[in-house]
N, C-alpha and C positions, 0 to 999 in steps of 0.2 A: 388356549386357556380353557380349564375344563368349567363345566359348568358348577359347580362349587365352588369354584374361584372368581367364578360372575357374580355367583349369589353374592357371594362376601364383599365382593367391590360396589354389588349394588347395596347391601346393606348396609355399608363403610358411607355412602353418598346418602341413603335416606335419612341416616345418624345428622351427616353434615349439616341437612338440608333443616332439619327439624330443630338441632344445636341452633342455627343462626335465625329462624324464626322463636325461639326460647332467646334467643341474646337479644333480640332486637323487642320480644312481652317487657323483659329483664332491664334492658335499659328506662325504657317508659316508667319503671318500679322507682328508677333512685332520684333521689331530692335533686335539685337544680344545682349545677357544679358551682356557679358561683352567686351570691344573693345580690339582690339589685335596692338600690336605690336607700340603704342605711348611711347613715349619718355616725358617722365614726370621731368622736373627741375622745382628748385623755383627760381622766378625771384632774381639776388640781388638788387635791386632797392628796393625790398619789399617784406619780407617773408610770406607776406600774398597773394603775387601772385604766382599761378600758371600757368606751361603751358603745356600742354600735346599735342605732336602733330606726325605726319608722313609724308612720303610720298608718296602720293596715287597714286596706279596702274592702267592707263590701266581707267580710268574714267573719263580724259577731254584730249581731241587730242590736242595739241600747233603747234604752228607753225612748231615750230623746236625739235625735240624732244632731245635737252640739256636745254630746258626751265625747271629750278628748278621749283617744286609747291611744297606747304605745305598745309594741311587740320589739322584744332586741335582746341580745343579747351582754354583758359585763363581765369581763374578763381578767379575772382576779391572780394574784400574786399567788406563789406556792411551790411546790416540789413537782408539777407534771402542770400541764396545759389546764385550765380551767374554765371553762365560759359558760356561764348560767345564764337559760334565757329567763324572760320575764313580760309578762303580760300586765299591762296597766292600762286601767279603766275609772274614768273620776266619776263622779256623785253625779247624782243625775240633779241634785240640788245644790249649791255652796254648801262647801263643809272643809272646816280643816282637819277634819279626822283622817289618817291613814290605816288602815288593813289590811296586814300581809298574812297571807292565808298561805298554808303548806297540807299538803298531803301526805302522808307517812310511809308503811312500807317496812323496812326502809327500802326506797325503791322506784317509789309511786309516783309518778307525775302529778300536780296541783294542777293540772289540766284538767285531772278528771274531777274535781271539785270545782271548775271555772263552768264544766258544761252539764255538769249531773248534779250540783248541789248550793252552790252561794255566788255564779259567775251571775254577769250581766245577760246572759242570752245561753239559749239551749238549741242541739240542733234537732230540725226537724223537717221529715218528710212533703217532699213540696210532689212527689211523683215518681213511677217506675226511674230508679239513676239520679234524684235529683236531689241533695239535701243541701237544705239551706236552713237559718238560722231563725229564731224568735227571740224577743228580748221576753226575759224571764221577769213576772210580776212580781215576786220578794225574792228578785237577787240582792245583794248583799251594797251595792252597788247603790240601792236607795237609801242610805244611811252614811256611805262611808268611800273615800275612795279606795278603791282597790288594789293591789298588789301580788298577784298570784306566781311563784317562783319554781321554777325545776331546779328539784336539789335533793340530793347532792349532786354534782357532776354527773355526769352519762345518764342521766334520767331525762324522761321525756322529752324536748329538743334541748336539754343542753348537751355539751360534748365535748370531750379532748382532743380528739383531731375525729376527722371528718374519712371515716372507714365503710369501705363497701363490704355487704356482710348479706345473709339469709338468712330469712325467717321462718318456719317451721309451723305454720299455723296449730297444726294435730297434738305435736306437742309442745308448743312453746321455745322450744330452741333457737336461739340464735347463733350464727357462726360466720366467724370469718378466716379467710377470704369467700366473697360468695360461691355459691355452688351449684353445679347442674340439678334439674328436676329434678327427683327423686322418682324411680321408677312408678313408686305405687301413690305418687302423690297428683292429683290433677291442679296444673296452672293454680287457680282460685286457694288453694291451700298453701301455698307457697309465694315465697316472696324475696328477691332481689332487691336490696336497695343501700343509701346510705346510712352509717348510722355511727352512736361514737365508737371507739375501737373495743369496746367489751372488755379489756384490761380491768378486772379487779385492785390494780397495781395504781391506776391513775385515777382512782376517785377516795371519796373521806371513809374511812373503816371506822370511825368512830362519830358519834356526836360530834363532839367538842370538835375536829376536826371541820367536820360540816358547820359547825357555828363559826368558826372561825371565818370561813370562805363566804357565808353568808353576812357577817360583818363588814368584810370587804364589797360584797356586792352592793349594800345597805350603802355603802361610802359613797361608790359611785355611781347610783342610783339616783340620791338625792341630791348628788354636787352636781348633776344634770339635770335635774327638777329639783333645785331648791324651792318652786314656789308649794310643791309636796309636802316640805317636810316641819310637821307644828311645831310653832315655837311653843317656848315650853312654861309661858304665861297664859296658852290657851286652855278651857277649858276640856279638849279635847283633842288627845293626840295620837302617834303612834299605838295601835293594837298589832298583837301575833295571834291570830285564832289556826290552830294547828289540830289537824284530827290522828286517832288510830296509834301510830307509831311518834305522833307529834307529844304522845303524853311525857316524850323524851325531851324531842327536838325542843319544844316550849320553854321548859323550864332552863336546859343549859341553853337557847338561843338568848332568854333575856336577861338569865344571869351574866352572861358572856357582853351585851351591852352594857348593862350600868358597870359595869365593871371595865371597862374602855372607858366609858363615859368621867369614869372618875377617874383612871389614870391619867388621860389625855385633859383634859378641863383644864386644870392649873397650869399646863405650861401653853397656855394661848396667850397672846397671840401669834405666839411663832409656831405654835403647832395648830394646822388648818383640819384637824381630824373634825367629822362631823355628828354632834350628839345624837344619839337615838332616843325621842323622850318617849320610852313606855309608859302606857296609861293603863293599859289593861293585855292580860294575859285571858286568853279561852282554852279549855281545851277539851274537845268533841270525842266522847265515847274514845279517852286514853287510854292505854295502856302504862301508865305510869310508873308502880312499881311490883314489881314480884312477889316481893316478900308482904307486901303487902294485901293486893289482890288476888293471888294465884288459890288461899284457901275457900274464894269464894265459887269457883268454878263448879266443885261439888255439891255446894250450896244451890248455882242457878239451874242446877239440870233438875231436880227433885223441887226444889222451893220454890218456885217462881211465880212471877204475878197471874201466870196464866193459865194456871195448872194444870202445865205438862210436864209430865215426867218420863225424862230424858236419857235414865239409867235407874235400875234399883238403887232405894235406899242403903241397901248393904253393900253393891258399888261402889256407891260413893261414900260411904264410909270409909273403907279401903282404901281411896283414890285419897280423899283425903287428909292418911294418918302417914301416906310418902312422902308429902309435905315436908313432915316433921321427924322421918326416920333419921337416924344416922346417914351420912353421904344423900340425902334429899334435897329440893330445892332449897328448904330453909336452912340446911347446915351449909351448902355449895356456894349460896350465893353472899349467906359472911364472910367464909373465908374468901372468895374472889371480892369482895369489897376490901375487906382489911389487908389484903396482899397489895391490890392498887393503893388505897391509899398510904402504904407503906410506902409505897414505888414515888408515889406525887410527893411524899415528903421527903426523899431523898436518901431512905432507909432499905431500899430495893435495886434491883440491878435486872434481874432476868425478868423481862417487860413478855417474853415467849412463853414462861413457864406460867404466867400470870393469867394472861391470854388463855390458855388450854385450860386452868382452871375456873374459868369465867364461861368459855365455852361448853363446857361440864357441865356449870350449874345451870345455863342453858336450856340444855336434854334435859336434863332432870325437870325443871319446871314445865317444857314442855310435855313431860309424861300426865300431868292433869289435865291436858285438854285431851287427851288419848280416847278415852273412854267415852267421850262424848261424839268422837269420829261415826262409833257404830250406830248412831241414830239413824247415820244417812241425811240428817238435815246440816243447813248450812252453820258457820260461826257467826255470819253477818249477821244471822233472822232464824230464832228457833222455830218460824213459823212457816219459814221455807224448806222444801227438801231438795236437793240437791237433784242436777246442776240448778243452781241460784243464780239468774242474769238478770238479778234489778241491781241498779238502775239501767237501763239505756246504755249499749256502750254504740250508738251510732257515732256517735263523737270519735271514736277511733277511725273509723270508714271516712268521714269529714277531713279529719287531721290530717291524714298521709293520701290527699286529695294536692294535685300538683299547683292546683291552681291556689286553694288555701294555702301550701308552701310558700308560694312565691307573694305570695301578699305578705305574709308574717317576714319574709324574707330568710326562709329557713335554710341551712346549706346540708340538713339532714332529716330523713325520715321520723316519724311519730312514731314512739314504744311506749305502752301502756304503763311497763312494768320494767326494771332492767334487774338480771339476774346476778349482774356481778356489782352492782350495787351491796344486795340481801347478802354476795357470798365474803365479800369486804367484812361487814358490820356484824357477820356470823364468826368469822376468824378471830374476833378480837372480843369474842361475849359482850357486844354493846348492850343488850339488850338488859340482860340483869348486873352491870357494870356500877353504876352509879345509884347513888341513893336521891332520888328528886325529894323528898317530901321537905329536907331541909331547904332545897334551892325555893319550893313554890313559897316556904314560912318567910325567908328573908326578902322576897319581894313583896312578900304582905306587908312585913314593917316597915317596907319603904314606899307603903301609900299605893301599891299598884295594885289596881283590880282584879280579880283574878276568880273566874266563873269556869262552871265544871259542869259541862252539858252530856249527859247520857238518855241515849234511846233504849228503853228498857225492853227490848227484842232483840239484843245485841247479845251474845254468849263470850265472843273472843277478848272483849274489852268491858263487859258487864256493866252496871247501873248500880250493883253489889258492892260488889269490888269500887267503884268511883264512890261511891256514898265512903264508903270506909278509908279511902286515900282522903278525902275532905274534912273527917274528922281527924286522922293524923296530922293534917297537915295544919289546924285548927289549933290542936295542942301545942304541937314545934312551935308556932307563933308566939305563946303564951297570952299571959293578959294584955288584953278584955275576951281576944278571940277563943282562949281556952277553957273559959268557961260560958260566953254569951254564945258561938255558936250552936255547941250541943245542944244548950236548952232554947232556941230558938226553934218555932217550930217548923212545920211543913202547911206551906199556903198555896193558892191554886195559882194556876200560871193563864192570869185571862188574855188570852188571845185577839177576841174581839166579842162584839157585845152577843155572840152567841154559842160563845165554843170555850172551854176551860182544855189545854193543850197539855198538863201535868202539873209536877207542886214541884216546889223551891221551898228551901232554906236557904238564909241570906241574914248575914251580920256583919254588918258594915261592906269591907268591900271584898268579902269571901259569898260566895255562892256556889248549892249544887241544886241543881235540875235532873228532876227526873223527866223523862218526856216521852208522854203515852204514844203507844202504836208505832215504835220506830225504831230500825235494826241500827246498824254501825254507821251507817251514811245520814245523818239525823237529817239533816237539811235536803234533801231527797224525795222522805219518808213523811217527813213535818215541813213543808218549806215556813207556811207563814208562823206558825210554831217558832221553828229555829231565829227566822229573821229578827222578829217579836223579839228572843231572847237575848240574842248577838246586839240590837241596838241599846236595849235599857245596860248590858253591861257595858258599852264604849262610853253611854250618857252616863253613866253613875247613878241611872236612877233604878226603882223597884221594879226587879225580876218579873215576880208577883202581879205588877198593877203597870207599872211605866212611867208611875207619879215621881216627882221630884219630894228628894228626902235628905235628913240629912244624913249623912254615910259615918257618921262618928258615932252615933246614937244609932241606929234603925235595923230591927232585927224584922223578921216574918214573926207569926202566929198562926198556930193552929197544931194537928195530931204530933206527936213526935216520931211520928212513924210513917214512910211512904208505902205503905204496902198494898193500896187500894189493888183490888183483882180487879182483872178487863177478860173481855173475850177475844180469844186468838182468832185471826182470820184463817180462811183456807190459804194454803199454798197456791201461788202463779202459776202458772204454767211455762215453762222455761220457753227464752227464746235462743234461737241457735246464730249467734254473731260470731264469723267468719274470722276477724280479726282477734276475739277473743276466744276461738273455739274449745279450747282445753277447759277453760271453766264456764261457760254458758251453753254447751251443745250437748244432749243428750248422745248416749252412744250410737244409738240407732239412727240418729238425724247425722254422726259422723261416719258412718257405715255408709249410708245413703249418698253422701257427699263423695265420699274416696270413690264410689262406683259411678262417680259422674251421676246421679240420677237427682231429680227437684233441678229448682231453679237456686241462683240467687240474685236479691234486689234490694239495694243500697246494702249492702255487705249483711244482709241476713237472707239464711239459707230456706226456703220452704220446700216442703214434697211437692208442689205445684205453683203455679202460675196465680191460680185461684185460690190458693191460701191467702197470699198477700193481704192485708186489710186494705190496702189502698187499690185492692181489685174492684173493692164492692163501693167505694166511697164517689160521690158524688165527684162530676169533671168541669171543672171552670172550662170556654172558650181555648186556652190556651192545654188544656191535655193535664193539669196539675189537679192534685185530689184536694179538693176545696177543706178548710176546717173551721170549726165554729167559728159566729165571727161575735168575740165581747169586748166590750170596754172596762179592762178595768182601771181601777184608779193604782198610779204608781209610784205617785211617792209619799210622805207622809207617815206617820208611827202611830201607835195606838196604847190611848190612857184609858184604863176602865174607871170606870163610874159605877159599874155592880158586875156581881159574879151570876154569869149564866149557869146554867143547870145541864150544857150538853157537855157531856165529858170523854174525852177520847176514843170518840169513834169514827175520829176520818182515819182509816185507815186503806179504804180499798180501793181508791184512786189517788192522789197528790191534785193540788190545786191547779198545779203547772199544768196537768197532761191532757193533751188535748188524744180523744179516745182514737181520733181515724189518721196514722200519720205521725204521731209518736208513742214509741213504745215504754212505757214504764216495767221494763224488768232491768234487771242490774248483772253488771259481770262479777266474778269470783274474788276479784284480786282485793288486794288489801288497800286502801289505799288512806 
């Protein structure tokens, strides 16, 4: 045997050798084959529902540690496998309120709103490898019980079957079947594990389709905690507070309830369907409608409260007259309205061709945020530049932690973000599909609250654009809303007896908030802001104040205009998380990574050892980096008695963030 033939037999066995320590990193990677210790009933509501669920150890801190949680899965009726997990956390006080909370995308896990913006607990660095969790001071969780949902399908641990796949950290790719290392990728960059099957084929391509499965999951949700769900004598019931791509999900989720609600209702008692009583709708820095907000986009790069300007004026002049051209958003997205609703009334047949013109109008609206790409700053935070990693995504490094798996009882890996969710819901132009402003007007007349929260640092979903969807949506209502909101004015939003957090309009049970110092994630940016905001809208009391009023009569007072200017802060300094690395890692910090060099600790990457902040932080006995140690008070709501004088200037910390051990920068993703 010539010695060329040895090489290659030797090289043939180094491959092998190296292959089956990669198979044996690789295994360690995928979620638990089968999940232990759920509680499996079939709904009676519908024996085609399941629900399988636990409750989980020792994986989110609460306030109070007699706060019930559940983690499970509900496994709905449909055309392909469907099982949506679900996180549920009660009130840290008696309360019969519910709040289901969603994250948008479409795509996005509500996980990441569980642990970067309204959950009961956030995680947080206890030491080099070690994160563990803190109950968060205004999670949402002090007012309301909680409800946090992965949805649609194959988003964050829900899933259609249970598929071993790779993850691509460099660039986000997932694929399946899994796959060998990638030559130029080191271990830490890459990822084996399970997850749902990536099928675009087996999750909702539309709204309506995802509200459908969420109705279902709603059914058997509550038919296994009935003691959840308010009856509908109470003065406080079911809320949907939906953010980003929710400006969708919101309006067709609750119109798609009362509309069950009233199908089903008259034929009980033989039919055991279960009511959803909506009390209030929210929805966080939406994206609602196209045609209606997309001409403000040229508006916020040039006009905005903080005066930066973000393109020439004659840019955005430009940008703004595509709008309106022929074949433009606004011409693409009537005709892709007036073609579906041809199609819904039975006047249409080719549901493809309808599709492509919807997807059309699509591109085109997205040509307005084009211009604003060159800034180089983020869509979340015009005050960011890119890469933009606020908030915190340790919560990802947390999630796809084996041992957090097996507590939640997950039978699949954590994803941030699923791509073939966006590639569904892109196929079918959900996006500029539907007309919301009628949906949110007919649940105003049907008594339900419905509050419009924007952080005026937000460019993708703007504070613009939201003020101007609330006046439409004011109109479509008619009287009294058609004329008493507009001339109601703009009042300050007191926070607590030393902080004014932004102004509200507010007539009767319509409200928009502006909210100082805060991109796309308000409740992140603002926690006790946001909290503040979210409980006076489930109580039906004043935005404004938090006083009890009467909602038939009671408008705000003051400018008719929210235009106060603020000072922008500087931009963060990005930080580079592993799991999210395509949108939080500078290029040079991914350079540095692929040639193996820095460290990394709890799933963030440093050039050193000594970067770490929890290098320099004080060591309790036991080797953990100690952190402030305060009491604060954690439950309870806040009525003003007079207006302070400090006005929107928490911007450079969040109340939450403890400075040595949690990081306050945020990932890219939409959520």
């Amino acid at each position: 045997m010539s010695k060329k033939s040895t090489g290659g037999l030797g090289m043939l066995l180094l491959a092998a050798v190296l292959s089956a320590l990669f198979l044996e990193q690789c295994l360690a990677q995928f979620a638990p084959h089968q999940a232990t210790d759920l509680t499996t009933i079939t709904s009676p509501v519908d024996p085609d529902i399941k629900i399988s669920y636990k409750t989980p150890k020792g994986v989110c801190t609460t306030a109070f540690s007699t706060q019930k949680q559940y983690t499970g899965w509900v496994t709905v009726p449909g055309p392909f496998p469907t099982n949506l997990f679900f996180w549920f956390v009660a009130a840290r006080e008696p309360t019969s309120a519910l709040t289901i909370w969603l994250n948008g995308g479409p795509g996005s896990s509500s996980l990441f709103g569980f642990f970067a913006e309204t959950g009961p607990c956030e995680v947080v660095e206890k030491g080099a490898d070690r994160l563990e969790t803190a109950a968060r001071e205004w999670g949402w969780d002090r007012a309301s019980n909680m409800l946090f949902i992965d949805q649609p399908n194959q988003v964050g641990f829900s899933y259609d079957v249970p598929t071993n796949g790779s993850t691509d950290y460099v660039t986000g790719d997932m694929n399946t079947p899994p796959r060998m290392l990638p030559a130029n990728r080191p271990p830490s960059a890459f990822m084996n594990g399970t997850f749902a099957s990536l099928d675009p084929n087996n999750t909702a391509n539309t709204t309506r389709n995802a509200g459908m499965a969420i109705w279902h999951m709603m059914q058997g949700f509550l038919s296994a905690f009935p003691e959840y769900n308010p009856p509908r004598d109470r003065p406080l019931g079911v809320n949907l507070f939906a953010e980003s791509y929710g400006g969708k999900y919101g309006p067709v989720f609750a119109e798609m309830w009362e509309e069950q609600n009233t199908k089903y209702r008259p034929r009980r008692p033989l039919n055991v369907t279960i009511d959803i009583n909506l009390a209030a709708l929210g929805i966080v820095n939406g994206c609602v409608d196209d045609l209606i907000q997309d001409p403000y986009y040229p508006t916020m790069a040039v006009n905005n409260t903080y005066g930066l300007q973000l393109m020439s004026p004659v840019r955005a002049k430009l940008a703004n007259a595509t709008f309106y051209q022929p074949g433009g958003c606004q011409d693409l997205v009537m005709q892709c309205r007036n073609a579906s609703a041809a199609l819904d009334a039975g006047n249409g047949t080719n549901t493809r061709s309808i599709d492509d013109l919807c997807r059309q109008a699509t591109d085109a609206c997205n040509k307005l945020i084009e211009p604003y790409l060159e800034a180089g700053r983020s869509v979340y935070d015009i005050a960011h530049r890119l890469p933009d990693s606020y908030p915190s995504s340790l919560y990802i490094e947390y999630l796809n932690s084996r041992a957090v798996q097996e507590s939640i009882g997950s039978l699949v890996n954590y994803t941030d973000t699923n791509a073939a969710v966006y590639t569904a819901f892109i196929s079918t132009g959900d996006f500029v599909r539907d007309a919301m402003v009628p949906k949110l007007a007919s649940l105003l007349s049907r008594g339900i609250r419905i509050g419009l929260v924007y952080g005026d640092r937000d460019y993708i979903c703007n504070w613009l654009g939201g003020e101007a969807v609330s006046l439409a949506v004011a109109s479509a209502a008619g009287a009294p809303y058609s004329r008493a909101f507009p001339a109601a004015g703009y009042a300050p939003i007191i926070v607590n007896d030393s902080y004014i957090g932004g102004v509200t309009r507010q007539f009767g049970n319509l409200s928009f908030s502006r909210i100082y110092q805060a991109g796309h994630f308000v409740p992140a940016y603002q926690p006790e802001t946001a909290f503040q905001v979210f409980a006076r809208i489930i109580t039906g009391t004043s935005v404004s104040t938090g006083e009890a009023i009467d909602l038939a009569a009671y408008n705000t007072s003051g400018p008719a205009n929210a235009t106060s200017s603020l000072s922008l802060p500087p931009s963060p300094t990005a930080t580079c998380y592993v799991r999210a690395m395509a949108g939080t890692c500078p290029s040079d910090a991914v350079q540095s990574l692929l040639k193996g060099e820095g460290v990394i600790i709890n799933g963030v990457w440093y050039p050193a050892s000594s970067a770490w902040p929890g290098a320099t932080a004080t060591k309790d006995p036991s080797g953990a980096s100690s952190s402030p140690t305060t009491s604060p008070t954690l439950t309870g709501l806040f009525t003003a008695t007079a207006t302070p004088k400090n006005i929107g200037s928490r911007h450079k910390v969040p109340d939450w963030c403890i400075p040595v051990g949690l990081f306050c920068v945020w990932s890219m993703y939409l959520a």
